[in-house]
N, C-alpha and C positions, 0 to 999 in steps of 0.2 A: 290375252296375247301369249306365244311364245315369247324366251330370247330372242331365238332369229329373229321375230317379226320386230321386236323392242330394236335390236342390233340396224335390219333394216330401218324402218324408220328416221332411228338418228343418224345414219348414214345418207340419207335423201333430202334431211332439213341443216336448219343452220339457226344461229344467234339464239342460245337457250340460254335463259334464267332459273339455276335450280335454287329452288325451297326447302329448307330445314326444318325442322319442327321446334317449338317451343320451350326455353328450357332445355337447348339441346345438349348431346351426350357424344360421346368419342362416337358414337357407328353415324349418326348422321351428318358431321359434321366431315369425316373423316373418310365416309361415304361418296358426301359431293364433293370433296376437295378430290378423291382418284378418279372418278366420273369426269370432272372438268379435264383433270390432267389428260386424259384418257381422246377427249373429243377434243381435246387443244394439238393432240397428234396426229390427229387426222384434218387438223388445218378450220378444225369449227370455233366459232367464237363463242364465250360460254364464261358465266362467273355466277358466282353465287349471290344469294341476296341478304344484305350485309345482318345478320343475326346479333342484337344488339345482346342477346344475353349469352356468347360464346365466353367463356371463361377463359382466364391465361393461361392453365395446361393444353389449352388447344387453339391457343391463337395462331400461332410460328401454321399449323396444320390448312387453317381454316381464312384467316384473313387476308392472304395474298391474293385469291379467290373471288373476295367481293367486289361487286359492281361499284362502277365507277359511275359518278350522278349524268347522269342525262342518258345511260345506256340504254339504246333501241332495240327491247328482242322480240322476237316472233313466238317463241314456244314456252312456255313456262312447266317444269319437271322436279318432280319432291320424289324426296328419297327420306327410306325410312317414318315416312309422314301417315299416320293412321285417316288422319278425317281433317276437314278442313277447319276444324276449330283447334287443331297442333298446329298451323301454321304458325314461324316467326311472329313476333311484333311486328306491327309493321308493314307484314306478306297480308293481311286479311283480306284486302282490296283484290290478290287476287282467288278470291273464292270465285268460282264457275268459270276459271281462266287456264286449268290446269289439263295441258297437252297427255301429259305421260306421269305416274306414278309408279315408283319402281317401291318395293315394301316388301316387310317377312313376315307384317303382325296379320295374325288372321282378323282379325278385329276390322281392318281397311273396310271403309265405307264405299270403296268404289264412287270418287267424287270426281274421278278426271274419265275425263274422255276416251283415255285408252289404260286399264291397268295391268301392271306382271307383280302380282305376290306368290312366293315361293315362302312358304311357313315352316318349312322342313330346317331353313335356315336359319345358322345360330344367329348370324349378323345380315343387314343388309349390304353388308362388305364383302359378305361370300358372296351375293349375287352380281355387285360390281363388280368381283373377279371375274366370275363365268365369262361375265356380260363384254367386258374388255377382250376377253379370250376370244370372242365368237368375232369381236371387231378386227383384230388381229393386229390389237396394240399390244406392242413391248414392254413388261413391266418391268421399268426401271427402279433403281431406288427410290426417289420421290413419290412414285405409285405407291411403291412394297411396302412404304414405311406407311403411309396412311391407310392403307386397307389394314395393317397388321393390327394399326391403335383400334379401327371402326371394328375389327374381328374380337380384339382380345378386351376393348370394352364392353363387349355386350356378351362376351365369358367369361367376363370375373377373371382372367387372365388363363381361360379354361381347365375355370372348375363348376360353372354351372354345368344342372342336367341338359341343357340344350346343347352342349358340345359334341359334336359329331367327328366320325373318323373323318369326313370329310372337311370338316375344319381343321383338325391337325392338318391334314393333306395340304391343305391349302394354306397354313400357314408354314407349315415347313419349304414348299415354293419361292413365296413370301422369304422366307429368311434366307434360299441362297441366291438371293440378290447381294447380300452382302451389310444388310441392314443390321444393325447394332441395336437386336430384340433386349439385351440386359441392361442397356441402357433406358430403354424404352418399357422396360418393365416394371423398371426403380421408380424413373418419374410419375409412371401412374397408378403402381401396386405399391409400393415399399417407400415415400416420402411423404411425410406429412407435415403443415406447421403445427408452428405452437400456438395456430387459434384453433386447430380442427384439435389438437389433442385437449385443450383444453373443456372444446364441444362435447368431447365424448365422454370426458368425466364427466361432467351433466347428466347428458345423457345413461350413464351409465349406472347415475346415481339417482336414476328416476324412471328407470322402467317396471312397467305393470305388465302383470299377467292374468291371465284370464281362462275362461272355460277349460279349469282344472290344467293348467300350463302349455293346452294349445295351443293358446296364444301371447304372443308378444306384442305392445303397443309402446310404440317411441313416440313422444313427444316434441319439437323443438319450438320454442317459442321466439317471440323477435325479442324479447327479454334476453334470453340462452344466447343468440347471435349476438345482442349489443353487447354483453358482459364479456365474453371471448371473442369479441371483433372480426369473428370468423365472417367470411364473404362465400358468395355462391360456390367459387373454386373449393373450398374448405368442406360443403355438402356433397361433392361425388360421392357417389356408392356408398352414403350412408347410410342407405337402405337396408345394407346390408349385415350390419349390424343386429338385429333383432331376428333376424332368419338364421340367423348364424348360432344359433344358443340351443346349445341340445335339447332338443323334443320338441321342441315350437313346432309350429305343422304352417302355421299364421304368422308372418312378420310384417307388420303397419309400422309406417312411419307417417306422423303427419308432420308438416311443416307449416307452420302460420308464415301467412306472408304476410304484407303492410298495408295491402288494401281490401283488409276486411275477409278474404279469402283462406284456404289451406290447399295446401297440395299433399296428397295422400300415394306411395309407394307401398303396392303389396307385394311380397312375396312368401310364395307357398312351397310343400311338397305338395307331389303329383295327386297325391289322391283330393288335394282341394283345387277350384279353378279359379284364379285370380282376378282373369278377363271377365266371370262371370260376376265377381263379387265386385269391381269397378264398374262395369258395364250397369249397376244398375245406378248409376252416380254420372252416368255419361262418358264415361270412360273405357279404358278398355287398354289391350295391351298384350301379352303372352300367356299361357294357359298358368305358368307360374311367375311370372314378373309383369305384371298390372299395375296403371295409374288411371287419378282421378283428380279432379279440382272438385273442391266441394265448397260456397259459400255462405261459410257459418263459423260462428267462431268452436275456437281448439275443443272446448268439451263437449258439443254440440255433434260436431263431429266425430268426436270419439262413440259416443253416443249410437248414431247414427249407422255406424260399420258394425261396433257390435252386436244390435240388434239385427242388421245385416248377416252378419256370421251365424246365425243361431240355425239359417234357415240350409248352409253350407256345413257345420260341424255337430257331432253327436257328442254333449259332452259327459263323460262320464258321472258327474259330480250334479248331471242336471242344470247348471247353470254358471254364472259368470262366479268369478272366485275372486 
């Protein structure tokens, strides 16, 4: 599909249900919260479906939004949503339900009926702009502020490589609305508790490296969480961390969860592919920002990506260090 066609469309129907993805993060959440606003101005009725694992930096964004219990809709539309096993908790009932999928990851499984992926885009927040532009809704500040957070989460508050002139463009728009971006910059760049600090000494104090320092592996165990009582909101862009150390080329983070499971965050430089190194785990994601659920316990998995890496890195040294 084009825009227009995406544009038309939801201009023709009525009573939509958007879906989030799993685990979700400021572009998706932040994504369907301006989507909703957006088709709430043109008199459509439209909520989100209620994302049990929405964290408190993005409740005030995202919870207003949810569906209210008995709601009757007709079209069901995920944004940001790669493939029908990122659905919510909860959303999996509607697998082979799904009307419209709006997404930037190339990775889209093309699971719904009608799909618009633009990859070029840093966020799926830019496309929500376009996408409201072609509608020829007014982006108020309630809009501005949530496209800003769905944009400037999934650029690192744009400093990853995926930032484009055309995401400054677009968030400079965005900002003469009148929206209070240094506020909004504090809370989800520059505030941290004292369990997420506490996390990262951990962490900090237990990373490995690998194939002569191309790589970085983080660890966090549910041990690491219970001792620093850090909670999901405390894990944003932890990721980030292990990509962030000079000369790493590979940043893994795994995450043991509680039922048996991990969840694994790569990120790369360009010259290695992320999506390709998740994608063989079932996962998938941006050619340098990729995930995976992997079920096997924490060293298993480490295990497992390593031997994975060997077949994506040349290491000078021959082998893992």
């Amino acid at each position: 599909m084009t825009l227009n066609e995406v544009a038309a469309w939801l201009k023709e129907n009525d009573r939509y249900l958007i879906v989030t993805h799993r685990r979700p993060d400021g572009d998706t959440l932040a994504s369907a919260a301006a989507l909703a606003l957006g088709l709430k101005a043109l008199g459509k009725t439209v909520y989100l479906f209620p994302n049990a694992e929405t964290t408190p930096r993005f409740d005030a964004i995202a919870t207003p939004h949810f569906m209210p219990e008995g709601y009757a809709f007709d079209h069901v539309v995920t944004v940001d949503t790669a493939s029908e096993d990122m659905f919510a908790i909860g959303a999996e009932e509607l697998a082979g339900r799904v009307s419209l999928a709006i997404d930037h990851h190339p990775s889209n499984t093309f699971y719904a009926r009608m799909t618009y992926v633009d990859s070029v885009c840093a966020a799926c927040g830019e496309i929500i702009y376009q996408l409201l532009d072609i509608l020829g809704v007014p982006i108020t500040q309630e809009i501005a502020l949530s496209l800003y957070v769905a944009i400037a989460t999934d650029t690192g508050c744009f400093c990853y490589a995926n930032t484009t002139a055309d995401t400054h463009r677009i968030a400079a728009a965005l900002m003469d609305t009148g929206i209070d971006t240094g506020e909004i910059n504090k809370a989800l760049f520059r505030s941290k508790t004292r369990a997420r600090v506490e996390l990262e000494g951990m962490i900090l104090s237990s990373l490995k490296f690998y194939f002569g320092g191309d790589v970085c592996v983080v660890t966090i165990t549910q041990d690491m969480l219970e001792s620093s009582q850090a909670t999901d909101n405390d894990t944003d862009d932890i990721a980030s961390i292990a990509s962030g150390i000079d000369g790493v080329r590979v940043g893994i983070t795994i995450r043991e969860n509680g039922d048996g499971t991990c969840k694994v965050s790569v990120r790369t430089t360009p010259d290695v592919d992320a999506n390709a190194i998740c994608a063989r785990f079932g996962g998938g994601g941006h050619a340098m920002a990729a995930g995976c659920t992997i079920a096997s316990p924490v060293e298993d998995v480490r295990r497992a990506l390593l031997d994975e890496l060997k077949h994506h890195l040349l290491c000078p040294s021959g082998g893992a260090v």
